[in-house]
C-alpha positions as CSV (number, residue, x, y, z in Angstrom):
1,X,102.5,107.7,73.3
2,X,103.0,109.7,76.2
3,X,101.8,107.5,78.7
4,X,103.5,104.7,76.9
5,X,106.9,106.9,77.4
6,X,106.4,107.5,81.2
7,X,105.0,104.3,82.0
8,X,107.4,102.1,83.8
9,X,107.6,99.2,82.0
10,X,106.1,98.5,78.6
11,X,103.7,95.8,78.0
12,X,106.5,93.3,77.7
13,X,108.2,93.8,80.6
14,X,110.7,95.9,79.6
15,X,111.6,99.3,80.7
16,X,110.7,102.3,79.1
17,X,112.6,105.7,79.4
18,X,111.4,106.9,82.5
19,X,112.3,103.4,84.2
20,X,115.7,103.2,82.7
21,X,116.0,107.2,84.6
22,X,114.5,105.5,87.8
23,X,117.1,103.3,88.0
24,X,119.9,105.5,87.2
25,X,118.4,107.5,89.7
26,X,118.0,104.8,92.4
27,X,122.0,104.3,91.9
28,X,122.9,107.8,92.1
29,X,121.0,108.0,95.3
30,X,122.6,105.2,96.6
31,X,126.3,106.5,95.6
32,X,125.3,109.9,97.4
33,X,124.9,107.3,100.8
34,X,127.6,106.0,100.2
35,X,129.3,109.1,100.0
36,X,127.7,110.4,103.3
37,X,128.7,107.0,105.0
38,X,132.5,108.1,103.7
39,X,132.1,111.3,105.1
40,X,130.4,110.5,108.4
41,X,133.2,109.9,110.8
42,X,132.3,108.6,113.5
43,X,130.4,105.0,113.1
44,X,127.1,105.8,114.5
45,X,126.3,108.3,112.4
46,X,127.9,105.9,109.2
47,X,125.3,102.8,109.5
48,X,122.0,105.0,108.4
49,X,123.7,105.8,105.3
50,X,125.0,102.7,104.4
51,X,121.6,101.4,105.2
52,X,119.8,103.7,103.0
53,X,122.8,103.1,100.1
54,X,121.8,99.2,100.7
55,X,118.2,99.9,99.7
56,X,118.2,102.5,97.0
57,X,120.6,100.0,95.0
58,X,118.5,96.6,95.9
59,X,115.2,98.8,94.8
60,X,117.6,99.9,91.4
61,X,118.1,96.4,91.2
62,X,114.6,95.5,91.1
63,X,113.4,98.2,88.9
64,X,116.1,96.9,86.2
65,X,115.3,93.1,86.6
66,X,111.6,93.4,87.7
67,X,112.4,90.9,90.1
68,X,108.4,91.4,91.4
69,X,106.9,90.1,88.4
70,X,109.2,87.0,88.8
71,X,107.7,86.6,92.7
72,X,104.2,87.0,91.5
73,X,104.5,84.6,88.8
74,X,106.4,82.5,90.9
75,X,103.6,82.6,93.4
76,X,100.9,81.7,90.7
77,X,102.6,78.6,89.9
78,X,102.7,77.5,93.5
79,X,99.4,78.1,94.1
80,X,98.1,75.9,90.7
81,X,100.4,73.2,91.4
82,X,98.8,73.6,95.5
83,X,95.4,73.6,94.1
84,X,94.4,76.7,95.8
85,X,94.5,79.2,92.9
86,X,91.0,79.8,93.2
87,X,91.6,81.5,96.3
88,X,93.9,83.7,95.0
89,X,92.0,87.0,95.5
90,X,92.3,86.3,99.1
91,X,95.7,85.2,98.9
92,X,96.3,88.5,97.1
93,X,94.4,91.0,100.0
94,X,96.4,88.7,102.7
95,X,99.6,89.3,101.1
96,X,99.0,93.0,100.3
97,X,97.9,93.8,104.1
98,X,100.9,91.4,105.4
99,X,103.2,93.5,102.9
100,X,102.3,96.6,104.3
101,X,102.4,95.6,107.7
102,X,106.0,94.3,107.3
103,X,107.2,97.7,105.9
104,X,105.4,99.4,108.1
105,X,107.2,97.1,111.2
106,X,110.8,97.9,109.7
107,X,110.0,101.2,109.2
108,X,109.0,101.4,112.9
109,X,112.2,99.6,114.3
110,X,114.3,102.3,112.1
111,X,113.0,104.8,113.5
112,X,113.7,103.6,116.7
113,X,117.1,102.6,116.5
114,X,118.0,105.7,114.2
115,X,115.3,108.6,115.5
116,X,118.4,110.7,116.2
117,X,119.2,110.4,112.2
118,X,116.2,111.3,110.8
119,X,115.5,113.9,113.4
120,X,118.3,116.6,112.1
121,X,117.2,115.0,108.4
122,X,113.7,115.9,107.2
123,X,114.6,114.8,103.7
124,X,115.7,111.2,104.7
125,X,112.5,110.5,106.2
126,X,110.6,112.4,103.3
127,X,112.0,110.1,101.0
128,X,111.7,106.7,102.9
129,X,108.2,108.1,103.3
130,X,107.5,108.5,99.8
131,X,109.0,105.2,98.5
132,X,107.6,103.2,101.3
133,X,104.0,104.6,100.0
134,X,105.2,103.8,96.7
135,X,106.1,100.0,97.7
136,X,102.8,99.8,99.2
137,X,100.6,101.1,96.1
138,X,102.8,99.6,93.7
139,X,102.2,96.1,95.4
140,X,98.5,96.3,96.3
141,X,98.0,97.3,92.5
142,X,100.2,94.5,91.8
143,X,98.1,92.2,93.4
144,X,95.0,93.7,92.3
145,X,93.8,94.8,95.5
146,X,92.5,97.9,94.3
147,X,90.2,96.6,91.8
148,X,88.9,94.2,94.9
149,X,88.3,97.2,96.9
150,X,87.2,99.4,93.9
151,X,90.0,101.9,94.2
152,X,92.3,103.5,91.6
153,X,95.1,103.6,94.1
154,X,98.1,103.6,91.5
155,X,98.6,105.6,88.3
156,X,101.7,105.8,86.6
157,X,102.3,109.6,87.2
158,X,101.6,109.7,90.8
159,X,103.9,106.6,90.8
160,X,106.9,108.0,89.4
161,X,106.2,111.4,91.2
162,X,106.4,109.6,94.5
163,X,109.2,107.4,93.8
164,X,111.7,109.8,91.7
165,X,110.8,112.3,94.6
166,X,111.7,110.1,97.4
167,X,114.9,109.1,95.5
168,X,116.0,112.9,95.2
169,X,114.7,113.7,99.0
170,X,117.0,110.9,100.2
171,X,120.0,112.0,97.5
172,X,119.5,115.5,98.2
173,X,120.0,115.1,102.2
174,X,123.1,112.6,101.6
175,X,124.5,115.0,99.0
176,X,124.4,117.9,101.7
177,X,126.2,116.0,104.7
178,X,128.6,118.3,106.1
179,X,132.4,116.9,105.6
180,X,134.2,116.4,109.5
């Protein structure tokens, strides 16, 4: 029952308790960058925020629609109806190190771009830390390359630790932005 309750979704797809507060939480966090976009005066200091508001509500989104289930299943049919669903193991590693290469690029061209933001705010790159290892475990688990590489990379309470905790590091910082 009580990994049932804390789980994210149950075994039909919908969410359970703690999802439902993960995605309340996403939007929270998102209306506290909005907030500090509000507050920010001058326009420099205003796109980091609104950046950050953009992402926390898309990854809200997600966690209400499970939009990732829809991609993998999505990709299943293409690959039966392309006769190469017998690769899909590899397909599945490919994807999962492609994934994580992708965040990883973004992430990298953020912090270039915006160094000076996250310099002065530990807590906003905390949090993008934390979720971006989240996105990464959640999808190799997703695509079951953990199991291929005999890991137990994902567990649900790790999960939500990591992704409720980025969530507050990134609300926490916007939610303390000094008013100009």
């Amino acid at each position: 029952m009580f990994a049932v309750v804390f789980a994210q979704h149950s075994d039909n797809g919908d969410l359970t308790f703690l999802g439902w507060i993960t995605a309340l939480a996403y939007v929270v966090g998102a209306l506290f960058c909005v907030w500090a976009g509000i507050v920010t005066r001058r326009s420099d200091k205003q796109q980091p925020w609104w950046i950050l508001a953009v992402i926390l509500f898309f990854l809200g989104v997600n966690k209400l629609l499970n939009l990732q289930t829809a991609l993998i299943n999505l990709g299943r049919a293409a690959a039966r109806a392309q006769c190469w669903y017998r690769y899909q193991r590899v397909a599945q590693v490919v994807f999962a190190v492609l994934f994580a290469l992708a965040l990883m690029a973004v992430f990298a061209a953020f912090l270039k771009k915006w160094g000076w933001f996250v310099k002065g705010r530990p807590l906003v790159l905390a949090g993008v830390l934390l979720l971006l290892l989240f996105v990464v475990v959640r999808a190799s688990t997703f695509n079951h390359v953990d199991e291929l590489l005999h890991l137990n990379l994902y567990d649900d309470y790790w999960g939500w630790i990591l992704e409720l905790g980025g969530i507050a590091c990134i609300a926490w910082s916007a939610a303390h932005v000094k008013v100009r």
